[in-house]
C-alpha positions in Angstrom: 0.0 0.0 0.0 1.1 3.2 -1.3 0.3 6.3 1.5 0.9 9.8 1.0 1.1 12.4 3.8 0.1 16.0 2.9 0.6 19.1 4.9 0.8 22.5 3.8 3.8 22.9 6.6 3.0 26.4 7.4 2.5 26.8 10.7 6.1 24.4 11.4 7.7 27.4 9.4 6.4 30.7 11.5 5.5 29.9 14.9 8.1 28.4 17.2 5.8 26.0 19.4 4.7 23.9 15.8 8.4 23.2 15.4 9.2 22.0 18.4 6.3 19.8 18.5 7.3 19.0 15.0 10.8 19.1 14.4 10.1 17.6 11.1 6.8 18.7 10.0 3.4 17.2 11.2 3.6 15.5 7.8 6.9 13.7 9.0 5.6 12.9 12.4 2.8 11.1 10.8 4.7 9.4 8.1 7.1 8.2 10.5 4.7 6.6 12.5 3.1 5.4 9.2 5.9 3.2 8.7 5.3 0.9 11.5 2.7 -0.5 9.5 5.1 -1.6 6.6 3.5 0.3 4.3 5.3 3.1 2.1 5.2 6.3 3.1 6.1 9.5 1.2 5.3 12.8 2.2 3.7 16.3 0.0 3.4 19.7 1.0 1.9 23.1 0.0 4.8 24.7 -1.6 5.7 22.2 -3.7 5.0 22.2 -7.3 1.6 21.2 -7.7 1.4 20.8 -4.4 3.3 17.6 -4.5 0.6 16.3 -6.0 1.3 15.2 -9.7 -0.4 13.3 -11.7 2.2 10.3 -11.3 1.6 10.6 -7.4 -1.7 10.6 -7.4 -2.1 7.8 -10.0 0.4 5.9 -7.6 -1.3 6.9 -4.1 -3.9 4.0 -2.4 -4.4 6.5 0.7 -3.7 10.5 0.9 -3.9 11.6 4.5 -4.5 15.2 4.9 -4.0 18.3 7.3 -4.5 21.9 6.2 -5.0 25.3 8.2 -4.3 28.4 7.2 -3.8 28.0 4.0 -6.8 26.4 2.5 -7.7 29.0 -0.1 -4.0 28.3 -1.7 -4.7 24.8 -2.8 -5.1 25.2 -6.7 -8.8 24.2 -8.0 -7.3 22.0 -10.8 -5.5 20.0 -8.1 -8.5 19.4 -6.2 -10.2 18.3 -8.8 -7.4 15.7 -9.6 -7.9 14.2 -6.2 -11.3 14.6 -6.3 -11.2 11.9 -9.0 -9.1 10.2 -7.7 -11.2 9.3 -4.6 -13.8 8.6 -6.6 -12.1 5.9 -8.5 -11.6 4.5 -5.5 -8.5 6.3 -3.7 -8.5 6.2 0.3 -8.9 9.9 2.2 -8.2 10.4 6.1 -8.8 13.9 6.7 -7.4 15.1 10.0 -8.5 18.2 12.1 -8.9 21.4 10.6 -8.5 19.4 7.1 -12.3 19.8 7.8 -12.2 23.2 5.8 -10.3 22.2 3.0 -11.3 22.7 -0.4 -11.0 18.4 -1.2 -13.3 18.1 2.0 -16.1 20.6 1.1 -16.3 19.7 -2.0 -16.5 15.9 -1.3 -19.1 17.0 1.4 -21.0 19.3 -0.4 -21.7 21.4 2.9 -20.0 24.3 4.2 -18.0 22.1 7.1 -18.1 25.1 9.5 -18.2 24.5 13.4 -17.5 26.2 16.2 -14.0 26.4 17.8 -12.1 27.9 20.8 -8.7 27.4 21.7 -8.6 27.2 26.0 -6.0 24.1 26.7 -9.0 22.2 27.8 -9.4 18.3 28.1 -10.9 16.6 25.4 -12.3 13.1 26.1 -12.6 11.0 22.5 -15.5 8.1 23.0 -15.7 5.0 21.2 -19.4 4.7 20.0 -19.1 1.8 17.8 -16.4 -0.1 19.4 -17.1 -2.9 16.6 -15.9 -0.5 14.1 -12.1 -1.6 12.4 -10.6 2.4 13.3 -11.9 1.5 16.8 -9.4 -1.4 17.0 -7.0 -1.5 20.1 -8.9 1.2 21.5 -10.9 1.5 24.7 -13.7 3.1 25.8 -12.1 6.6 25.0 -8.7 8.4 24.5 -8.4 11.4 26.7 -5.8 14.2 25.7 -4.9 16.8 28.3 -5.3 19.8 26.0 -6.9 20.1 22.8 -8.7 22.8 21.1 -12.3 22.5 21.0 -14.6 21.8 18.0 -18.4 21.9 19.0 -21.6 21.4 16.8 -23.2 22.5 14.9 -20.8 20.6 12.6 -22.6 21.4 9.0 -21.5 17.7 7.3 -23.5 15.3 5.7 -24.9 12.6 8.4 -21.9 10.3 8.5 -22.5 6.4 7.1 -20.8 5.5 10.1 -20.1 7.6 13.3 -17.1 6.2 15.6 -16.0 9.1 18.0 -17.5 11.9 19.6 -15.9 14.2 21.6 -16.5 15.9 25.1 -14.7 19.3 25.9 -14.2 20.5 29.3 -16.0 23.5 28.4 -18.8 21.6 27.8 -19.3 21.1 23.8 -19.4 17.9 22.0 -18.5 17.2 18.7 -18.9 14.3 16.0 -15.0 13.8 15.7 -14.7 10.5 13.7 -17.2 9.7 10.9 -16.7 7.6 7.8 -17.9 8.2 4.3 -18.0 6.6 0.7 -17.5 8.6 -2.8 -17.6 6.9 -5.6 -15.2 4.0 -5.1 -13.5 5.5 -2.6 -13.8 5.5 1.4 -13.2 8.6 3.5 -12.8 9.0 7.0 -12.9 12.1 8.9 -10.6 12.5 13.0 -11.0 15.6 14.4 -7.8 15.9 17.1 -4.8 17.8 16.2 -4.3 21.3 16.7 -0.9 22.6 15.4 0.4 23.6 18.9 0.1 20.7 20.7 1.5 17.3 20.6 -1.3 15.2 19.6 0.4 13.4 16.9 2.6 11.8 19.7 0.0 10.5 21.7 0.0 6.3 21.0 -3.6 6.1 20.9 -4.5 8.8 18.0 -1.4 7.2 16.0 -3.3 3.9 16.3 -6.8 5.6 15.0 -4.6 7.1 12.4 -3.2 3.7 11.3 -6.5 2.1 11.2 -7.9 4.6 9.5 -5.4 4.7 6.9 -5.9 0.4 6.7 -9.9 0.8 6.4 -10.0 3.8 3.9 -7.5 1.6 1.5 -9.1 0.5 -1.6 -10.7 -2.9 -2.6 -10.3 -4.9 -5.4 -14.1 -4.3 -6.8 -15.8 -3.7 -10.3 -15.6 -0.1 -11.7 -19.4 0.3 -12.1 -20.2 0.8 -16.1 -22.4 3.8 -17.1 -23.9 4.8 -19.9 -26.7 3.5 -22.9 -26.5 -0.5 -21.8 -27.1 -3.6 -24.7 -30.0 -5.7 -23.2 -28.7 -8.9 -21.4 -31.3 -11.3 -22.9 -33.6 -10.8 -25.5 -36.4 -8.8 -25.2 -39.5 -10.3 -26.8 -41.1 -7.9 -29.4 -44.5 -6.7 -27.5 -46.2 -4.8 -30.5 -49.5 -2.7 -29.3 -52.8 -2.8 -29.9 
């Protein structure tokens, strides 16, 4: 399995606090912990041309994993569209935090994505709501992170096919923070932790949602459905009227 990390690596660039947290990028923190699961890992960011996202990589990609911030409005159209298609042919999508916003997201949603948000260093407690669920594997009956920054509903998504976490703030919101969806041939799945300043990405547990999402999102070996004027299968009898 071929995985791509994407991150427009902004944030690790002007504010002190994201590099230290992420010497390397959150895009190298994820990849790195990608690799545990002997898959290949290559990373893509934001400045590079097309965005590191030719056609080549994306023809070669079975999961793009995304985080995006600040810069969402800089993500050419035209490559969205590419990836766009590329989900729909069947292409695996983990969209992580405030990827919620991103232009690949929206349009794949076909909702506005807003929320509310507030950054307080509050406790966020992640529950498992369908601990049968494969991104729920190895999990327990909730990850709890000492400081997060909140997300609270109304979060202005499509109902999810499948919900898996939801999240409790300290200051009292709640949020739908892992939720599943299919496009086309391809899977999507949606985990809300990871604000740029703290160390989220480090934490065991989210790396293990991560990882499973990445596994369940992968594509399948099914039929491309055919469209279009379709030749009769058997023959139709010729029913002249009266």
């Amino acid at each position: 399995m071929n995985v791509l990390v994407w991150n427009e690596n902004r944030h690790e660039k002007t504010n002190p606090v994201v590099a230290e947290n992420y010497p390397n990028g959150i895009h190298g923190t994820i990849a790195e912990f990608l690799k545990d699961e002997h898959v290949n890992v290559k990373t893509a960011t934001l400045d590079e041309p097309e965005h590191g996202l030719t056609d080549e990589v994306l023809k070669e990609t079975d999961v793009l994993v995304w985080w995006g911030h600040k810069a969402h409005d800089e993500v050419k159209d035209e490559i969205v569209e590419k990836v766009y298609k590329r989900v729909l042919e069947g292409m695996g999508l983990v969209v992580l935090h405030s990827g919620h916003f991103s232009k690949i997201f929206k349009k794949l949603m076909g909702t506005s994505c807003d929320l509310k948000w507030r950054e307080a260093n509050e406790k966020e407690r992640i529950w498992v709501v369908d601990p049968t669920h494969p991104i729920a594997e190895g999990i327990g009956q909730y990850i709890e992170l000492e400081q997060e920054e909140m997300y609270g509903e109304h979060f202005d998504i499509p109902t999810p096919d499948e919900l898996i976490f939801i999240s409790w703030f300290e200051g009292g919101e709640v949020f739908r923070s892992g939720c599943t969806y299919k496009r086309g041939k391809g899977k999507i799945f949606y985990f809300r932790p990871g604000h740029e300043t703290y160390k989220t990405y480090h934490n065991k547990e989210i790396q293990r949602v991560i990882k499973n999402g990445v596994n369940w999102v992968k594509p399948a070996e099914t039929a491309t459905p055919v469209y279009g004027n379709a030749k009769p299968l058997e023959t139709i009898s010729d029913k002249a009227t009266v």
